[in-house]
N, C-alpha and C positions, 0 to 999 in steps of 0.2 A: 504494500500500500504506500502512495508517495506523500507526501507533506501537504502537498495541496488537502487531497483526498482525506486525508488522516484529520486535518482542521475542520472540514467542512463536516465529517461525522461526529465530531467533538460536539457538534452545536445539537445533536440528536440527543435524542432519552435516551440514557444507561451510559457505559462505559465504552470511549472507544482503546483499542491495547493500546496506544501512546500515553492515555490518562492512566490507566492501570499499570502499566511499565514505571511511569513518573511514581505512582504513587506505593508501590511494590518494591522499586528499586532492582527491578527484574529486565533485563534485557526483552524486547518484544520478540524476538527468537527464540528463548527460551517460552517463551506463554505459547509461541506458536508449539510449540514441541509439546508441550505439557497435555498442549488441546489433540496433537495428534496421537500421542503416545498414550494418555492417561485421558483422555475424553473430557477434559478440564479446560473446557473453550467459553465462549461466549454461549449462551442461551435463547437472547431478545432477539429480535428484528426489528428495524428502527421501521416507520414510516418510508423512508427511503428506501431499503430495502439492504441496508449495513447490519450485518450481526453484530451485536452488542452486546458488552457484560453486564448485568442487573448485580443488584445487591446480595445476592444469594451467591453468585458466582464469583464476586471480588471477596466474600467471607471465604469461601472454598480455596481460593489461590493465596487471602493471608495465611490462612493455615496450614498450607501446601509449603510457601515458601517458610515460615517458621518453625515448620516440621526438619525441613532439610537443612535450618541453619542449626539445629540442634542435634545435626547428624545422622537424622534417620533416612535411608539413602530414599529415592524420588518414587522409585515403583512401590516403596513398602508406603511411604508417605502420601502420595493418590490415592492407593486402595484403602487408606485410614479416613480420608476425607473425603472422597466417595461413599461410604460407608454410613457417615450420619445423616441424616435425616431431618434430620433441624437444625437450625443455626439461633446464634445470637440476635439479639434487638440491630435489625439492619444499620444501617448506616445511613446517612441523608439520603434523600434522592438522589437516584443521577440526573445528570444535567447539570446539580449545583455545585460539582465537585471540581471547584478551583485553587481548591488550596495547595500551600506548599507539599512539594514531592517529597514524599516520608522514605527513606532510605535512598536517598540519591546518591549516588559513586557507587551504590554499594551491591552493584549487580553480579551475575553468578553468569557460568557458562549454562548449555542448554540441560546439563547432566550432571551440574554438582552435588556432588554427594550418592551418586550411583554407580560409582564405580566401585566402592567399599563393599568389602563382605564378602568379596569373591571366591569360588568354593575350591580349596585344596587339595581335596580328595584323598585324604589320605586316612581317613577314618577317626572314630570316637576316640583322640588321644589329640595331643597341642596339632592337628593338620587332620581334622575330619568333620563331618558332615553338618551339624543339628541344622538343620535347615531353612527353609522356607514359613514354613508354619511353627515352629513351635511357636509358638505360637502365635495366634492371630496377635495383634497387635493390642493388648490389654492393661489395662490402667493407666493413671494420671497423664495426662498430655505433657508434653516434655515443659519443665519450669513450674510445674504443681506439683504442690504438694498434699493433694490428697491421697488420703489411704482408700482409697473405693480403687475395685478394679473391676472391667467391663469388657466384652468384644462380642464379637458374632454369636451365633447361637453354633453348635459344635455339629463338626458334620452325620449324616446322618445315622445310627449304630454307633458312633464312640462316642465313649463315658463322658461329662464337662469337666474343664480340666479344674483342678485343685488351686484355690488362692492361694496367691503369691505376695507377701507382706511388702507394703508397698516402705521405700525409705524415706526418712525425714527430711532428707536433703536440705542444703546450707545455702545462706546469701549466696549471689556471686559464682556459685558452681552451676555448672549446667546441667539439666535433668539428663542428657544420653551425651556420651562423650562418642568422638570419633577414634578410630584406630591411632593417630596418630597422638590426639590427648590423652589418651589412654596410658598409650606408651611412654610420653612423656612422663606422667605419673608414678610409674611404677618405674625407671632411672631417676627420679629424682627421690626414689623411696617415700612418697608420699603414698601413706597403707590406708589415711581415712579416706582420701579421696578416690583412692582406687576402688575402695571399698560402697564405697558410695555406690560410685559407677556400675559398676558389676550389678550391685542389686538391683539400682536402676533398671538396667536393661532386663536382668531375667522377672522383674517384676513387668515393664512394659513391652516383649516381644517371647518372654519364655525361655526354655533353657537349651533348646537346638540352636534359636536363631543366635542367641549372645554367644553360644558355644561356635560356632561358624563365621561370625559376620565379626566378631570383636576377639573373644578368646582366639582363636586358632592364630588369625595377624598377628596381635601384640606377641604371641610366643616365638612366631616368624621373625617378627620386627628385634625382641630380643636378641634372640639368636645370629642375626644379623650384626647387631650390635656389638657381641660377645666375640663373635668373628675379627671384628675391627679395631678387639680390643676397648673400647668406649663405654663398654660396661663390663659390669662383675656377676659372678654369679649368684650376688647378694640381691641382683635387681630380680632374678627368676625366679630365686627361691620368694620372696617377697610377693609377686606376683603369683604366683603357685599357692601360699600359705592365704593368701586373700580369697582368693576362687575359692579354694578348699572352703573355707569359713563360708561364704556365700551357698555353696551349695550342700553344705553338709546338711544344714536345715529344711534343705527341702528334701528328703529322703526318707525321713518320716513317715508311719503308716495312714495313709488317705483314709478321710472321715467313712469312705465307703468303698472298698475295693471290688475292683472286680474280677480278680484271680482269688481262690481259693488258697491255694498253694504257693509260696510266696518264689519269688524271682531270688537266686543266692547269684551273687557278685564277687568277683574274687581275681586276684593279681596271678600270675606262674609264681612259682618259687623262686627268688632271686631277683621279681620284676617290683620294681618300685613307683612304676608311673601308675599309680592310684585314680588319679584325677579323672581320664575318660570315665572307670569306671562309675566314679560316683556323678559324673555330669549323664549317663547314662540312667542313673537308678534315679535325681533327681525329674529327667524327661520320661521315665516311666510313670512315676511317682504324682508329678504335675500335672502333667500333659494327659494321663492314660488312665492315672487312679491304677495304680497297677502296685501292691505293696512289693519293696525288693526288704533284703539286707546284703548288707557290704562287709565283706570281712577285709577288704584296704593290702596293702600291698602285700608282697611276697610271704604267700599263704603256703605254705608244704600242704603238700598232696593231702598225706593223712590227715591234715587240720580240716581238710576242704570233705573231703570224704564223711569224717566223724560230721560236719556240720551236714550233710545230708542225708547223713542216718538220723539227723533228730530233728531236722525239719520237714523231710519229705518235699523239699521243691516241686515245683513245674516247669523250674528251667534253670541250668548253674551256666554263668556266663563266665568263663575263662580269660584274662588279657594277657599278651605280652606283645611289649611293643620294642625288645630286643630280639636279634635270634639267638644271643646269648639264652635267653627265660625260653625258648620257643619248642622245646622239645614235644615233639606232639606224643611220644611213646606213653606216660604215666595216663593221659587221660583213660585211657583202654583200660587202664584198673580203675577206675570211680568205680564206687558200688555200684550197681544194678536195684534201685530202689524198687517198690508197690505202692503206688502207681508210677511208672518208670521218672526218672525226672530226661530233659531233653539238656542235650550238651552243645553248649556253641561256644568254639574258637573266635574272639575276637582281637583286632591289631594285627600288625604288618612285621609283626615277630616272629611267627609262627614256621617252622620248614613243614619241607615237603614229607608225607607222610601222614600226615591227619587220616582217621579213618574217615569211609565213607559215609559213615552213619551220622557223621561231625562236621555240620557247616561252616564256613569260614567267611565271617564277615570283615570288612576292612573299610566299610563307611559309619558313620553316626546314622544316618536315616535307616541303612540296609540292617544295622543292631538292630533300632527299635523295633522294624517289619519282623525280622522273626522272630526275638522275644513274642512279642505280640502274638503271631499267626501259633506259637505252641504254647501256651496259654490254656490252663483246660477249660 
């Protein structure tokens, strides 16, 4: 649209994108993308025959754009504001919308903040899956602090997932940090604010997406660091001991489960990386209502054994995320419980040899599907 054009539809009822661009602080490229990608366009027809933004639709793109300045990348951030149904006490009419441009300079490219999160593949350990969903997008809009937490209605046949206690959060800090504050945080050893964040996110997107979109990176971005020398292993450990604390509490037994038999979770002998496991039993746990317990790292065989002669599982999930811990020969001695308990290999530890009777998963989303799918 050129300047001529752009003025003359100014003068029309609602919003022409140069008024809303001015008044967003958003490049009119980017609205045009928003509108193509996310269906986040103009709604009105003017008299003239200009599509135009009404009041409903310049509330959807502040929150659009406030969503993504607080890190939530642009596709998860659409489908959160597409999603309600009502908005705030509008805003004046359009037409009368002359005033100064509210964030001016301070425009974004057509895709900031969706590039983050991007999936590793490397499974429920610091480079694996939690996904897309974990979940819908629930509780306080980023920079609230309320404790209510809310989303879609649960698809159809799975359980609603379990509250998730929202954080108090502080002046000045931002309710969802990005990969790179994050990172920050945890090299400068600051544990409350890491702290913060972490719960932040598994309270407003759940414990796949924080474990994939945030967790997996900053362990990346660490380790990169570590590499270059510019950190210590004081920033991992830190970062590990944080998580750990965030999600041990949701691991908890669900007010209502819907397994009988509970999920056992357990390290190889000798493997220390804990973490997947319990970011695991918390997206059971959350997400699934699914009771696990976790016996935490380097469990000897017979510890793992004795615990399923007094639990009777429905399913022991194994990790080793070295090949050192990966020896698949022991599992073949687990007892043979009544009613059988189901065994799965998970992490990128594991050699060749696993029986056949023993899946082997190596993503966070492909754990939960078969946890799940052997469930009695």
């Amino acid at each position: 649209m050129d300047e001529q054009r752009q003025v003359a539809t100014d003068e029309e009822p609602g919003y022409g994108i140069g008024a809303v661009a001015r008044r967003l602080g958003v490049p009119a490229p980017t609205l045009r993308t928003w509108n193509l990608r996310y269906g986040l366009g103009p709604s009105r027809r003017s008299p003239g025959g200009h599509r135009r933004y009404d009041a409903r639709d310049l509330w959807r793109l502040e929150e659009m754009n406030r969503l993504i300045r607080s890190g939530v990348p642009a596709a998860d951030a659409a489908r959160e504001v597409l999603r309600i149904e009502t908005v705030p006490e509008p805003p004046a009419e359009p037409g009368a919308e002359r005033g100064p441009a509210r964030g001016a300079g301070q425009g974004q490219g057509p895709e900031q903040g969706a590039g983050q999160g991007q999936r590793p593949g490397t499974g429920p350990a610091p480079g694996a899956r939690p996904g897309s969903r974990p979940g819908p997008a629930t509780g306080p809009a980023p920079g609230s602090t309320s404790g209510s937490t809310s989303g879609p209605p649960p698809a159809s046949g799975r359980p609603s997932p379990e509250r998730v206690p929202a954080p108090a959060g502080r002046p000045g800090v931002p309710a969802l940090p990005t990969v790179a504050m994050l990172t920050r945080a945890a090299v400068a050893l600051d544990s409350r604010t890491v702290h913060e964040w972490l719960v932040a996110a598994l309270t407003r997107h759940g414990v796949s997406w924080t474990w994939e979109r945030l967790v997996t990176p900053v362990f990346e971005a660490i380790c990169r660091l570590q590499s270059e020398s510019s950190a210590g292993v004081e920033v991992e450990h830190l970062f590990s001991d944080r998580l750990l604390a965030s999600l041990i509490g949701l691991t908890e037994r669900p007010s209502r489960p819907v397994n009988v038999r509970p999920v056992l979770l357990a390290c190889a002998p000798d493997d220390q990386h804990s973490l997947p496991i319990y970011a695991l039993a918390a997206a059971l746990t959350t997400e699934h209502r699914v009771e696990t317990r976790v016996l935490g790292s380097r469990t000897p065989y017979p510890a793992l054994a004795d615990a399923m002669r007094r639990l009777g599982p429905s399913v022991v999930f194994v990790w080793s995320q070295l090949p050192a811990t990966g020896d698949p020969a022991p599992l073949s001695s687990l007892p043979a419980t009544r009613p059988p308990s189901r065994i799965i290999a998970g992490g990128v530890g594991w050699r060749e040899g696993l029986p056949a009777s023993i899946p082997h998963v190596t993503s966070f989303e492909e754990a939960v599907t078969r946890v799940l799918a052997a469930l009695d």
